[in-house]
N, C-alpha and C positions, 0 to 999 in steps of 0.2 A: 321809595322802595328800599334802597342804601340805607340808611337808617336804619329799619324799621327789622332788617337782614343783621344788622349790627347789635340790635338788643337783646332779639331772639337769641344770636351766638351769642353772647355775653349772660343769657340767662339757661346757656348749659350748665352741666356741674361742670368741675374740675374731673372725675374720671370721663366725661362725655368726650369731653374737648381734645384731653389727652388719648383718648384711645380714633378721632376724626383725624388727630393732627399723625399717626402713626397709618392709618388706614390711607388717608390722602395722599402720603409718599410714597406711601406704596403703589398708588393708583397712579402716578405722574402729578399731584396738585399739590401747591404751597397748603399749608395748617395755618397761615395766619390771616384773619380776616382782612379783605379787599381793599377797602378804607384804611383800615390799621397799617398792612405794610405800604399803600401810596404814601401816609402821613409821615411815616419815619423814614423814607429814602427821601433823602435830598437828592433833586435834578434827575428824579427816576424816569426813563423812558416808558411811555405805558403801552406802547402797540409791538407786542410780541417779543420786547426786549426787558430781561429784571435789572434791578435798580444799579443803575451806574456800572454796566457790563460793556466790558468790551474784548473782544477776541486776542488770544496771544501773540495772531499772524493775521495777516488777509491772505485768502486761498484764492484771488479771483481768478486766479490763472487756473483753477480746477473748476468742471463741470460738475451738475446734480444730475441724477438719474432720477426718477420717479416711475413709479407702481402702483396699483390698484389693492387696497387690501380691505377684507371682508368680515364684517364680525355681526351678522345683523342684529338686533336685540327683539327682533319679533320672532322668537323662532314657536312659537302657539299659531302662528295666521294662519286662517282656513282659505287662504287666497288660492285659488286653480294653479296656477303660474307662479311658485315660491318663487323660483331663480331664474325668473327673467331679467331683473336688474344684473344679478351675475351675468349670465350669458350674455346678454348684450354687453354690458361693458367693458368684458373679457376679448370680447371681438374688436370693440372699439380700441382698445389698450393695444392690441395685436397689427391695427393697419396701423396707430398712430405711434407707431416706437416708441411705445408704452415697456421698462427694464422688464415686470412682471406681475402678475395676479396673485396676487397670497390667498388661500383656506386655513381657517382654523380648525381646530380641535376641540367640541364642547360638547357636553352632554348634561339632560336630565333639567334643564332649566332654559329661561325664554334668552335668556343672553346667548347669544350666537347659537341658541340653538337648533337653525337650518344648517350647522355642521358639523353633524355628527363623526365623520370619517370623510379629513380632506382627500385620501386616496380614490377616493370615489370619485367625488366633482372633479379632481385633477385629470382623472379617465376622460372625463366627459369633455373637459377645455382642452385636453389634449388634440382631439381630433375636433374640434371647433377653428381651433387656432393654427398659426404657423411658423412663429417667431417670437412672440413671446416668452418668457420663460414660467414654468409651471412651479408655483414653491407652494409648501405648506407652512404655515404660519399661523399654528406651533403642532405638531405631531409631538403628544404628551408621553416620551417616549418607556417611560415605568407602566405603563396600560397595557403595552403590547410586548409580543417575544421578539427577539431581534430576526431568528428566520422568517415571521409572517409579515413583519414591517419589510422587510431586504423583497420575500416575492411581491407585495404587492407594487408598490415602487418602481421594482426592476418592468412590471409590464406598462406603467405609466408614462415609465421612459422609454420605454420602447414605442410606445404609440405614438408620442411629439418627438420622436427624430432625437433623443439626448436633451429635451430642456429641463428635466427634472431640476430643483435643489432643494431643501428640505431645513429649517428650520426647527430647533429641537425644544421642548419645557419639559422641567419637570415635575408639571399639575401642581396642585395646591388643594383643589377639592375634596376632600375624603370620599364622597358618594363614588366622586369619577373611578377612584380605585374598586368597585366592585367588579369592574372589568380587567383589574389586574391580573396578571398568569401568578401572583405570589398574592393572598387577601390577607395578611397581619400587621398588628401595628407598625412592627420594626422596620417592613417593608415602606409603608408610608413614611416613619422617619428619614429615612434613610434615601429617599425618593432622588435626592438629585446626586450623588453616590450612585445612586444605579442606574442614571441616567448616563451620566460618563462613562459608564463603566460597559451600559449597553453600546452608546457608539460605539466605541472601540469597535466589539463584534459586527457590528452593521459595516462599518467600513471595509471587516476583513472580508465579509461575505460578500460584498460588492465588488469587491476589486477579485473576486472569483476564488478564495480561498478555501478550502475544505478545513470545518471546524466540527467537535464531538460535543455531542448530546446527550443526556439518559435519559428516557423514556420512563413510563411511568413503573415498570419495574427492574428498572436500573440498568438494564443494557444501554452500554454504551454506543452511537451510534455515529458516522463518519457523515456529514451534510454538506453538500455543497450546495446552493442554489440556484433556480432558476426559476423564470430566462434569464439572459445574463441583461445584464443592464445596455445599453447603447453611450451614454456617457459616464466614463471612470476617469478618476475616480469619483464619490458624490460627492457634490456641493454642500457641505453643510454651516448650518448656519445655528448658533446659541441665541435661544430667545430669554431676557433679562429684564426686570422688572427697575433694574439697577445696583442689582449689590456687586462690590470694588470684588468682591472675590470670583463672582462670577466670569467677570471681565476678565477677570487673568486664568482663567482656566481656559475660555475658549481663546486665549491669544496661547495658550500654553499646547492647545492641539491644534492651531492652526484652523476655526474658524470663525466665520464671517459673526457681526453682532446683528441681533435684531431688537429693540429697545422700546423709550417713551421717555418724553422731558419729563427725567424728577422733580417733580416741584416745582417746574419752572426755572431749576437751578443752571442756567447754562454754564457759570463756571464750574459747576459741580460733574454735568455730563463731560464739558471739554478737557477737565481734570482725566477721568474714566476714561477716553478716548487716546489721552496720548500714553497713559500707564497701558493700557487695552496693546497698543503699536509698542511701543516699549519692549513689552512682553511678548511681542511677535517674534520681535529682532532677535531679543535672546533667545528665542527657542527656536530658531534658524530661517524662520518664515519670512519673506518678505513682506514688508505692514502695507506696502502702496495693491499687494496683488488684495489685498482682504476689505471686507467692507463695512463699515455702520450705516444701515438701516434704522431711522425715525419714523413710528407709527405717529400719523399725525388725523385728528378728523380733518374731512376737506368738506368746503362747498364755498365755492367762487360764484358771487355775481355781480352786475355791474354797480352797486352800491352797496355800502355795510349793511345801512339801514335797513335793505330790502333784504340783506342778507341773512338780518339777526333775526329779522322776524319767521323767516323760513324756516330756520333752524333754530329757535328756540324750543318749540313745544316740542319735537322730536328729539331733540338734543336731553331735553331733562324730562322725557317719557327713558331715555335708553339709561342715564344716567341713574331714575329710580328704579328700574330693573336692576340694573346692577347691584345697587344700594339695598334691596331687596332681597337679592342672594345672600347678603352680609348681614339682614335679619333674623335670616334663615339657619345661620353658622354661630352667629355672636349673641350671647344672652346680651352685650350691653345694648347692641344694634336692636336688639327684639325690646329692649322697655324702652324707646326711642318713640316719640307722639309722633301724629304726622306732622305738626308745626314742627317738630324736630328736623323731619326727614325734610320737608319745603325748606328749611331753611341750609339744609346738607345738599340740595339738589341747586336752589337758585344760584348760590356760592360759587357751587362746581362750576355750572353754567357761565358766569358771567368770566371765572379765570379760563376755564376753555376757548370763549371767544375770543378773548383779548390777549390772550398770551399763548396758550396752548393749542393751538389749533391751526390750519389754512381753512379762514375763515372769513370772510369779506370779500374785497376789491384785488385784483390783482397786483395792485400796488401795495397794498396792506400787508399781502401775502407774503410777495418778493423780499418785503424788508425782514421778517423771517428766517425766507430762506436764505439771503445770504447771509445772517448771523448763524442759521445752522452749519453753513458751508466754511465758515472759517473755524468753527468748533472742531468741524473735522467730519463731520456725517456727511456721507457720500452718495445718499440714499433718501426719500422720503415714499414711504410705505401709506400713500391717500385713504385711511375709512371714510367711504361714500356711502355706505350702506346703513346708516345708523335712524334712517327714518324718514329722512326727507323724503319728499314726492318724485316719482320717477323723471317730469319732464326739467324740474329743478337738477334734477342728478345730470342727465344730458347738459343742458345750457353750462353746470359746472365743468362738466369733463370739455367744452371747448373751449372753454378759458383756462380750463386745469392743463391743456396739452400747449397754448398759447406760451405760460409759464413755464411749461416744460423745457419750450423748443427756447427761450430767452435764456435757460441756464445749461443749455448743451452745448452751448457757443462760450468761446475762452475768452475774455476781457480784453487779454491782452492783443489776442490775435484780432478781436473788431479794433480796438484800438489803432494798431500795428496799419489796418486796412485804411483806418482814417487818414493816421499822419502820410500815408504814403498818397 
């Protein structure tokens, strides 16, 4: 099958390859075929570690948090019960001291598209829930006005007691901006410029400020918001695909990251991470109060083998949706064969499993996570939702909370219990 993946890619063009190898980084996955970069790393670790890496510090004296986070790629099913998987495992996340549940933000296509408006289902796990904390993951924040985003929120949080936090992007889809409050190109250029530029406003009208408005024939107007929120000021959180400037801009307003392994590059994230903290210091913020969150797929069970096979066909059914969008966008993507696209999707697939993902045995897993936890990621954000079978999702989340409760405990302090 390796082979046969290897001819295929090598019998793309030179623009094919170059515009996958640009696409891929962008998506979190290495551009060099599997084989190829095994062959050229000498003494390359291959179970979730890149070639010859190893961390600046050991963090074992630091805990991982983990969360439930949600992107389905079936958003077409005619199933009665779209979001039983969510609610159930919202609830589940909520007795087992699960950090929190994330919703996305998608529209107009089958890639997450049961989330049209996380404000909505956050309503809903609000009053399901009791402790967990309610984020959205990523509220596209150029789509909406910052007074309609500040009331919807403010009554979310009011319904869970203060667990609101909120994660921010800003979009990439042109379609998605037909819901924009501004429809021109300039506005779409300019998309993450007015994404910064709306928090600002969002935080002032949360923290209860009265801000002016013009209506639509130019009166000026005085707004305050309401209801007031129950937790001030908001938790926000910058969602990044990985670009170095973004990092420093949410270390530059003081917040939290929300991400995905670039390529695989772990020295490349734990570079981003400590420039990320760096830039906290200087801009007055303490870097230990702020967090990095890794979106990771997850599904745990008690063998790979049994693992890969669970998650293969759902894994590269969600993988060519997505890939699919990017037909839909890209003339180069749309003259792409399906041998094209099979051989863009198994790729994907097999770096997912093997490096980019919590995928296997719990053991498998762990070696991961504690090379994410010396990187400096405080956080791992679980997609459960990407196709597997529901009673596979269950059996994961008891081994997924098993793992949990193994990095909530300080090394040094079992240690410390030992020697004594």
């Amino acid at each position: 099958m390796t082979g046969s993946l290897q001819d295929r890619w090598a019998a793309l063009s030179p623009a094919q390859r170059e515009l996958l190898a640009r696409k891929f980084k962008e998506q979190g996955l290495d551009a060099v075929p599997l084989d190829d970069r095994r062959q050229s790393s000498q003494g390359s670790r291959t179970t979730g570690e890149e070639s010859a890496f190893v961390p600046k510090r050991s963090r074992r004296e630091e805990t991982m948090d983990f969360s439930l986070f949600f992107f389905s790629g079936d958003g077409s099913t005619e199933e009665g019960q779209k979001y039983r998987l969510l609610l159930e495992s919202a609830a589940y996340a909520d007795e087992h001291g699960f950090a929190a549940v994330w919703t996305p933000e998608r529209h107009f296509e089958d890639f997450g598209g049961l989330y049209p408006n996380p404000s909505v289902l956050s309503a809903a796990l609000a009053v399901l829930t009791r402790r967990v904390e309610i984020r959205a993951g990523s509220v596209v924040l150029p789509l909406h006005h910052p007074i309609r985003f500040t009331e919807e929120w403010a009554v979310v949080d009011n319904l869970s007691g203060g667990r609101v936090s909120v994660a921010f992007a800003a979009g990439w889809h042109p379609a998605d901006f037909l819901l924009a409050p501004v429809q021109t190109p300039e506005y779409y250029a300019d998309r993450k410029r007015e994404m910064f530029r709306a928090i600002g406003e969002v935080r002032r009208l949360w923290n209860g400020e009265t801000l002016e408005y013009p209506d639509a024939a130019g009166t000026v107007h005085a707004v305050r918001t309401l209801p007031r929120p129950v937790r001030a000021p908001l938790d926000v959180w910058i969602a990044t695909n990985g670009s170095t400037e973004t990092y420093r801009e949410a270390g530059r307003i003081g917040a939290h990251i929300l991400t995905g392994i670039t390529g695989s590059k772990f020295a490349e994230l734990e570079e981003k991470i400590a420039m990320y903290r760096e830039t906290l210091r200087e801009s007055g913020y303490d870097p230990a109060s702020k967090k990095v969150a890794l979106m990771l797929h997850t599904c745990l069970g008690e063998s790979n083998e049994a693992v890969k096979g669970k998650v293969a066909a759902p894994l590269k059914a969600y993988l060519k949706t997505f890939i699919s969008q990017q037909r839909n966008i890209l003339n180069d993507y749309a003259a792409m064969s399906e041998a094209d696209l099979e051989v863009i999707v198994s790729r994907a697939f097999e770096l997912y499993y093997e490096e980019s993902g919590l995928l296997g045995t719990p053991d498998k897993c762990a070696k991961l996570v504690e090379t994410l936890r010396d990187i400096g990621v405080n956080e791992i954000a679980c997609l459960i939702d990407f196709g597997v079978d529901h009673d596979a999702v269950r059996e994961s989340l008891e081994l997924l909370n098993g793992l949990k409760e193994q990095f909530s405990i300080k090394e040094t302090r079992v240690q410390d219990e030992i020697d004594s």
